[in-house]
C-alpha positions in Angstrom: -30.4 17.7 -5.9 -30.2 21.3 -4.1 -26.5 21.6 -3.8 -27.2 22.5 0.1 -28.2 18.8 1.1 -24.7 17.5 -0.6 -22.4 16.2 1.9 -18.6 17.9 1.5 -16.9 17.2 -1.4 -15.3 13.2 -1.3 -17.7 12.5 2.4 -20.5 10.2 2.2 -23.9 9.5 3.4 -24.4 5.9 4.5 -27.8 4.5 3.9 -29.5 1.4 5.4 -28.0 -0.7 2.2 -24.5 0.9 2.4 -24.2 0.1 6.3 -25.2 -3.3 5.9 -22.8 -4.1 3.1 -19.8 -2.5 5.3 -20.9 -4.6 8.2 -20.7 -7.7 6.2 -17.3 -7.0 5.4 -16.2 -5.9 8.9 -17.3 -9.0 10.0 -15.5 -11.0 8.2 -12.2 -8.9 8.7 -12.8 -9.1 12.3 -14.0 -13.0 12.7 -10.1 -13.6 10.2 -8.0 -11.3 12.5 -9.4 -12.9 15.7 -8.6 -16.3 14.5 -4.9 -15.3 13.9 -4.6 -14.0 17.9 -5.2 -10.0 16.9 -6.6 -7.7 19.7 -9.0 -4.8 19.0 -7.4 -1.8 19.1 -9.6 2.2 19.2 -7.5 5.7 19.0 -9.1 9.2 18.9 -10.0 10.7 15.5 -8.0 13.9 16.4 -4.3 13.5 16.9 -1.8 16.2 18.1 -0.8 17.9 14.7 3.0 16.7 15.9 2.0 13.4 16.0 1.3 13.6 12.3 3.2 15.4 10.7 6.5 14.5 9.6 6.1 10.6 9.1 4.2 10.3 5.8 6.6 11.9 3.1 6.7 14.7 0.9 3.2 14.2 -0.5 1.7 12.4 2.5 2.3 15.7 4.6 0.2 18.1 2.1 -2.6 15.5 2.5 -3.2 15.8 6.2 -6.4 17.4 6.8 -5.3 20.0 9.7 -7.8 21.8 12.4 -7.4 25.1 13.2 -6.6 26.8 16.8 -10.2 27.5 18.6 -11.9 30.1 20.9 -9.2 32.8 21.3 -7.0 31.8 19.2 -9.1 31.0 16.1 -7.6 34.0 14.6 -4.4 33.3 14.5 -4.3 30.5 11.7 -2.6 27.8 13.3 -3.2 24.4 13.7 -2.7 22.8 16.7 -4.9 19.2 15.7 -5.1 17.0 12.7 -7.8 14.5 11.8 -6.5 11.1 11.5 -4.4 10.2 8.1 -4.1 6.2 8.7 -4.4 4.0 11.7 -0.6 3.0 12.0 1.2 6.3 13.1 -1.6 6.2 16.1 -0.9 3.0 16.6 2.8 3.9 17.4 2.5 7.0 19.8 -0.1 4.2 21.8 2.5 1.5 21.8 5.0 4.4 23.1 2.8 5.5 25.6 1.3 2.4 26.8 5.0 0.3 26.8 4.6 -0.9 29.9 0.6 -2.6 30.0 1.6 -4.6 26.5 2.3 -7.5 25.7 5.8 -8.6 24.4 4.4 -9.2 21.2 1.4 -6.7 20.6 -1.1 -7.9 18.1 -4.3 -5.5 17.0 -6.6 -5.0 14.6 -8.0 -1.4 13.7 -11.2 -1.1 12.2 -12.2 3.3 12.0 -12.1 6.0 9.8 -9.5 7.7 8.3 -9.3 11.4 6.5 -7.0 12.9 3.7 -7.3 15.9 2.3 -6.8 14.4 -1.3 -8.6 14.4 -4.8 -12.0 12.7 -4.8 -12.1 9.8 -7.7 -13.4 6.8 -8.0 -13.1 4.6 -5.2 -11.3 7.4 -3.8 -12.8 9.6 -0.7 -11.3 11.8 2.1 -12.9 10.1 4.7 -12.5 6.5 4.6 -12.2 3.2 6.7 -9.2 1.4 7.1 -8.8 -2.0 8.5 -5.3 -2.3 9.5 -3.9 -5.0 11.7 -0.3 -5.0 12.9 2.7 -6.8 14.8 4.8 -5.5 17.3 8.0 -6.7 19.1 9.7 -9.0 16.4 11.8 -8.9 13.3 10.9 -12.5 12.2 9.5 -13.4 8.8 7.1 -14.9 10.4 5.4 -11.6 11.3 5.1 -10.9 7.6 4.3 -14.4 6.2 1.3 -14.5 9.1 0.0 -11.4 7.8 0.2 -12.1 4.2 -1.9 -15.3 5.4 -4.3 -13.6 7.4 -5.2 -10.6 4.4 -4.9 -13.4 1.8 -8.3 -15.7 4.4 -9.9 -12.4 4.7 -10.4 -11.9 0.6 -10.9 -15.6 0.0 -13.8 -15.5 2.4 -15.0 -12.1 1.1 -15.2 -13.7 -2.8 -12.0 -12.6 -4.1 -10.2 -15.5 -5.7 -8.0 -14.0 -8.5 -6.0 -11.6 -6.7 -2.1 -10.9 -6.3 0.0 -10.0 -3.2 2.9 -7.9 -4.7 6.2 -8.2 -2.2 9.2 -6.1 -2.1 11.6 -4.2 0.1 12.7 -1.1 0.6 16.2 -2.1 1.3 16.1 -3.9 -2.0 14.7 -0.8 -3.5 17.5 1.3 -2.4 20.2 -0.9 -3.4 18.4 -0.9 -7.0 18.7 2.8 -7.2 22.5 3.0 -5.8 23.1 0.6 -9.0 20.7 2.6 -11.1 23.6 5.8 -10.5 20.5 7.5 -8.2 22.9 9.4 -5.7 21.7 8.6 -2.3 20.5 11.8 -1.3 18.0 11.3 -4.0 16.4 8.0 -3.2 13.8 9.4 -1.1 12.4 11.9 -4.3 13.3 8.7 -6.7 11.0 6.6 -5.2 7.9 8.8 -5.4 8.6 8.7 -9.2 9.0 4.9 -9.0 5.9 4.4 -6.9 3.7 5.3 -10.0 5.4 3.0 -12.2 2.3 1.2 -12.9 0.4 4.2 -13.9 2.5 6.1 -16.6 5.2 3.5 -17.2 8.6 3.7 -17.9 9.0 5.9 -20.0 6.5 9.0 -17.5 8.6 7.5 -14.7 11.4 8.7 -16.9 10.3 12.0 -17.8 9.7 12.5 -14.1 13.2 11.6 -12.8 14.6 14.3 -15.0 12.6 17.0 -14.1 13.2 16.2 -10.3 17.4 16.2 -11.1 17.9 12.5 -11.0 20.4 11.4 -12.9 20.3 8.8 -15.5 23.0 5.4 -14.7 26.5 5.0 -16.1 24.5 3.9 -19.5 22.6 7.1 -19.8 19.4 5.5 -19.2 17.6 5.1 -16.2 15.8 2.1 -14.2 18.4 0.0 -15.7 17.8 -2.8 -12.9 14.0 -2.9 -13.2 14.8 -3.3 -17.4 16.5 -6.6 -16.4 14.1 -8.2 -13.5 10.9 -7.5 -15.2 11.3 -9.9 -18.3 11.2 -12.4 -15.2 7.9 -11.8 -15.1 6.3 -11.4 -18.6 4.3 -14.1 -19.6 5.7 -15.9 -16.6 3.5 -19.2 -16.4 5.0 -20.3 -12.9 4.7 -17.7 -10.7 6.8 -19.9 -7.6 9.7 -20.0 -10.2 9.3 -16.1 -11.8 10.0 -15.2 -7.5 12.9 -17.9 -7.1 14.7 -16.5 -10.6 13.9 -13.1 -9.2 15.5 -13.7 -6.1 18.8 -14.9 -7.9 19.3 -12.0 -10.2 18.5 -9.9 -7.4 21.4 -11.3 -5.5 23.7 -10.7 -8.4 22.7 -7.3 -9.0 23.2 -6.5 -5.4 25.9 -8.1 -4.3 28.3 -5.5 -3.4 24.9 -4.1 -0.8 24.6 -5.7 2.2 22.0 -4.0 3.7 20.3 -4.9 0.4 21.3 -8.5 0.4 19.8 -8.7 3.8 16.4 -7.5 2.5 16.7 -10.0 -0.4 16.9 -12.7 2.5 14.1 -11.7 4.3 12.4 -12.2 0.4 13.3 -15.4 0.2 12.3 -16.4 3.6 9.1 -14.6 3.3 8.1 -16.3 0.0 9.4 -19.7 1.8 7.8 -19.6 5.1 4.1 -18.7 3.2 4.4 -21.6 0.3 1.7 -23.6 2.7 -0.6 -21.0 3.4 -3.1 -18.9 1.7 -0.8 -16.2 0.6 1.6 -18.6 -1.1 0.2 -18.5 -4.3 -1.0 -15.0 -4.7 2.8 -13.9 -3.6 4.4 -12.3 -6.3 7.8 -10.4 -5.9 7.6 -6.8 -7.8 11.0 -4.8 -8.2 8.6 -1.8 -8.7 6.6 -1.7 -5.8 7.3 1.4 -4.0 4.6 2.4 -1.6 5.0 6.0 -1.1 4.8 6.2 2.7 8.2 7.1 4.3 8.2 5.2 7.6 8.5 1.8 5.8 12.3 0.0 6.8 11.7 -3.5 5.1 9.5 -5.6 3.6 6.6 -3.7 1.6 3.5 -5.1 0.2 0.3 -4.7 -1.9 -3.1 -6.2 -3.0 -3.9 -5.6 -6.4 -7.3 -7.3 -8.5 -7.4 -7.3 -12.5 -9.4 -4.6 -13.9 -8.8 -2.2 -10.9 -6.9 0.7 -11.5 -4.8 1.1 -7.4 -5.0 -1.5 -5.0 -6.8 -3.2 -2.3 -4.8 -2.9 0.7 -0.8 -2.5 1.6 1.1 -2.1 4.0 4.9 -3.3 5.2 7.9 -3.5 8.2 8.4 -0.1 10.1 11.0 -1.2 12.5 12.0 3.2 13.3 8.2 5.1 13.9 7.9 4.1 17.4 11.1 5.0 18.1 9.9 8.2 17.2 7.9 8.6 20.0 9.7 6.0 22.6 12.9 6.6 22.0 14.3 3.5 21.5 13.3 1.3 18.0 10.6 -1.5 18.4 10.1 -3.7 15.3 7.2 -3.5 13.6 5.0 -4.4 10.6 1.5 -4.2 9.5 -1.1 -4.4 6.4 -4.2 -1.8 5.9 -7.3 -3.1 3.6 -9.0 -0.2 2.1 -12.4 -1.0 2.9 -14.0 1.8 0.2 -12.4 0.4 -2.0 -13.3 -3.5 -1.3 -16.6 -2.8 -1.2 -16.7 -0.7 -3.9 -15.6 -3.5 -6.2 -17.9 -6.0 -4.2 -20.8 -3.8 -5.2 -19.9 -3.8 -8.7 -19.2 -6.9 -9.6 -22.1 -8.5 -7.3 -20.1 -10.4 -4.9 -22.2 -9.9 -1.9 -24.5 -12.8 -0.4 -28.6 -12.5 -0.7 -29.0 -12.2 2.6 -26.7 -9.0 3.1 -29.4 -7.4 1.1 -32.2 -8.8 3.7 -35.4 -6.7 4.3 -35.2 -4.4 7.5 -37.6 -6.8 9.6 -38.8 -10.2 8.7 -42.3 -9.7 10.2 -44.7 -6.7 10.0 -47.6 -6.4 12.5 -50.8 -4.3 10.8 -52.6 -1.4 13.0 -56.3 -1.8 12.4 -57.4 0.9 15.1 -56.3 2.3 17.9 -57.7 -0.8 20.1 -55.4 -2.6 18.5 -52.0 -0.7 19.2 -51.6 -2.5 22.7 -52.0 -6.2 21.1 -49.7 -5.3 18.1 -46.9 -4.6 20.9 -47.1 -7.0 23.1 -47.2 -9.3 20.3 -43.9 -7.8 18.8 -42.2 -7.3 22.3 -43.5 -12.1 22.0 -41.9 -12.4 18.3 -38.7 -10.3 19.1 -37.7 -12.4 22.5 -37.5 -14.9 20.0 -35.4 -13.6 17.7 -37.1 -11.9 15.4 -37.2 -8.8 13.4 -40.4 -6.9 13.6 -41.7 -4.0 12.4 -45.2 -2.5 13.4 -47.1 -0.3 11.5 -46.8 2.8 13.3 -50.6 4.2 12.4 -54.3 2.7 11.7 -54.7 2.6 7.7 -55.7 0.6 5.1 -55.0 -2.9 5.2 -54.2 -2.5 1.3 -51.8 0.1 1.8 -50.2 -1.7 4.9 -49.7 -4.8 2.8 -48.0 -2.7 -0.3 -46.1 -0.7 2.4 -44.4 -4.6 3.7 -44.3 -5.4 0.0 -42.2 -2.2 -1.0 -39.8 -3.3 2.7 -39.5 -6.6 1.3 -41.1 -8.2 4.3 -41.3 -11.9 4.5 -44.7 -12.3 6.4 -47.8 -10.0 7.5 -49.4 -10.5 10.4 -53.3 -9.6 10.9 -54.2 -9.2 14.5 -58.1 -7.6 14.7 -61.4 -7.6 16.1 -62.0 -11.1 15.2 -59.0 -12.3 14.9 -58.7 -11.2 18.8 -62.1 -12.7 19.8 -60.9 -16.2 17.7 -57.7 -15.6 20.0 -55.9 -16.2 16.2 -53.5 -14.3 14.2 -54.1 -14.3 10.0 -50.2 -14.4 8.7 -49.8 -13.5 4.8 -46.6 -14.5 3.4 -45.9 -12.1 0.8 -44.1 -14.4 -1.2 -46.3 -16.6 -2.1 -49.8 -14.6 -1.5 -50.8 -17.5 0.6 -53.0 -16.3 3.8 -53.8 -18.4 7.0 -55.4 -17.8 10.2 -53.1 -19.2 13.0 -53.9 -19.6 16.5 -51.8 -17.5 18.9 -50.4 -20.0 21.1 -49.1 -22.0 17.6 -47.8 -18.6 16.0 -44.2 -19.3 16.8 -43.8 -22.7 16.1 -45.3 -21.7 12.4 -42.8 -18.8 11.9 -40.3 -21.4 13.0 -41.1 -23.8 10.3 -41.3 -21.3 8.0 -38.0 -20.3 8.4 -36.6 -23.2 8.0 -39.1 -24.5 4.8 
């Protein structure tokens, strides 16, 4: 492929097949998110580079994709606009700005695109949908336990069966580190070590801490804590019990926190209040959760699927960004699905429905002649009022290479409208299935594409 018809590097082309697929999934989202009482929610793709910058963390701020000044000040080199880097720091400037027209409790879904500046992979693009839904105005558990619920429907109904919703807190998280010996100062560049745990293990998490300064516990090791709640977990056969014995050790370990006893609590009554719903048995408490993302105050959590290297979705309580912009704190919390990445897995493991893969038109009209263009019209304009797809073939040809042309489209049935089949006042309808081929009179034509749709 001439490299000049490429998209940029980590953006994609969406055809006909792609679209499709995403709508499918959108769909569902949307139809879940409805039924828990979310509103639909739209914000600009350009932010105010202030709005940004500043509330991702150390690595989420290289990542912003920035727009230079234009006109007369192109020159210059600054940057006074950002593209979009997620859907929930937008959703706090609107919440600050629109205080007033909101509801107590604000409830919205967010279906758009995203863009980060960040190293293409697999599964992994710079511009991206998210689908984010979100609670504001309450620090009840309920807020997390209803979202857990609602992410947990919307995989179920997508095919996903055999996934895991990993739950932590970043209160917890910092009381492990004050009794790791991590100096408080140090949490914040602990915790992007910690947060790729999963990746390189211990022992890289290790190496890491080091060469960022941290220093190792009273014991001379480090990630002392995480060494003792893990074991909880290995070969743990009941997951409801592996969460209740991790919440007891974690109550021993941080007793002398309260800030990190309180986000213990709100553990337990998270894991409590969703043991009858969906999420309750895909929750699964993980001491090294992390989530990089800066803003986050509470609970954190994340969707992972075996075989799949990163997740499905996260998200968690961020009780201080709108005070960033309001000026006062309003509770918070939220969950993002990466869409890319759902339906890049979808795709690969054949989890979509037949009929997401449907032909562009279920009937095709053939163009003899140019007589016939008029009656091949006004007999679509009849087919579509009733529901139908159609597609008519937009020049006179061959009726051979109309019929391989519908063939190749994956149309269902073929309709022959000419000179005699006009002056019989009859269509001939080939159903390309079967090869079968019958003439049809006009005023019957419906009812038989009815019938057949429902043979």
């Amino acid at each position: 492929m001439p490299e000049h018809t490429r998209p940029a590097r980590g953006m994609r082309d969406f055809l006909p097949e792609d679209v499709r697929r995403r709508d499918y999934v959108i769909a569902i989202v949307r139809d879940v998110y409805q039924r828990y009482g979310f509103e639909p929610l739209e914000t600009p793709s350009l932010e105010n580079i202030e709005t940004l910058t500043g509330k991702y963390g150390e690595e989420g701020n290289k990542l912003i994709f920035k727009v230079l000044r234009r006109g007369e000040h192109e020159s210059s080199g600054e940057t006074d606009l950002a593209l979009r880097y997620d859907l929930t720091v937008p959703l706090a400037r609107v919440v600050a700005e629109y205080r007033g027209k909101l509801p107590k409790f604000f409830k919205r879904y967010q279906i758009q695109p995203v863009w980060r500046a960040d190293r293409p992979a697999r599964g992994r693009f710079r511009e991206f949908y998210q689908c984010d839904v979100d609670s504001i105005g309450s620090r009840s558990m309920v807020v997390e336990a209803e979202l857990c619920s609602a992410v947990s429907d919307v995989l179920t109904r997508l095919g996903f069966d055999n996934f895991t919703l990993k739950l932590n807190d970043r209160r917890v998280l910092s009381g492990l580190l004050y009794a790791a010996g991590v100096p408080a100062e140090m949490h914040g560049t602990a915790l992007v070590a910690l947060d790729k745990l999963d990746k390189v293990g211990f022992e890289g998490v290790e190496r890491e801490l080091r060469e960022r300064g941290v220093p190792p516990g009273d014991d001379g090791r480090y990630l002392g804590p995480w060494r003792q709640l893990l074991p909880l977990w290995e070969n743990a056969s009941d997951p409801a019990q592996a969460n209740h014995d991790s919440i007891d050790l974690l109550r021993q370990l941080l007793a002398g926190h309260v800030e990190a006893r309180e986000g213990v609590d709100d553990l337990d009554e998270i894991l409590r209040y969703s043991s009858g719903t969906s999420a309750g048995r895909h929750l699964r408490f993980d001491a090294t959760l992390a989530r990089g993302l800066s803003y986050y105050t509470g609970a954190i959590m994340e969707i992972t699927v075996p075989d799949l290297a990163g997740s499905l979705g996260g998200g968690g309580r961020y009780d201080n960004l709108i005070g960033m912009f309001l000026g006062e704190n309003i509770p918070a919390c939220g969950f993002s699905l990466g869409l890319e990445r759902i339906l890049v897995v979808m795709s690969e493991r054949q989890m979509f429905p037949a009929d997401v893969q449907q032909a562009a038109a279920d009937v095709m009209i053939t163009l003899f002649d140019s007589l016939s263009v008029e009656d091949a019209l006004a007999l679509a304009s009849e087919l579509r009022a009733d529901g139908r797809r159609v597609e008519v073939y937009p020049e006179p040809d061959k009726l051979g290479k109309q019929f391989k042309y519908a063939a190749a489209r994956g149309v269902r049935y073929v309709l022959v409208v000419g000179a005699d089949e006009r002056a019989r006042n009859e269509v001939t309808v080939k159903d390309m299935t079967t090869g079968d081929q019958t003439s049809v009179p006009r005023a019957e034509l419906q009812a038989r594409l009815q019938a057949a749709r429902h043979g």
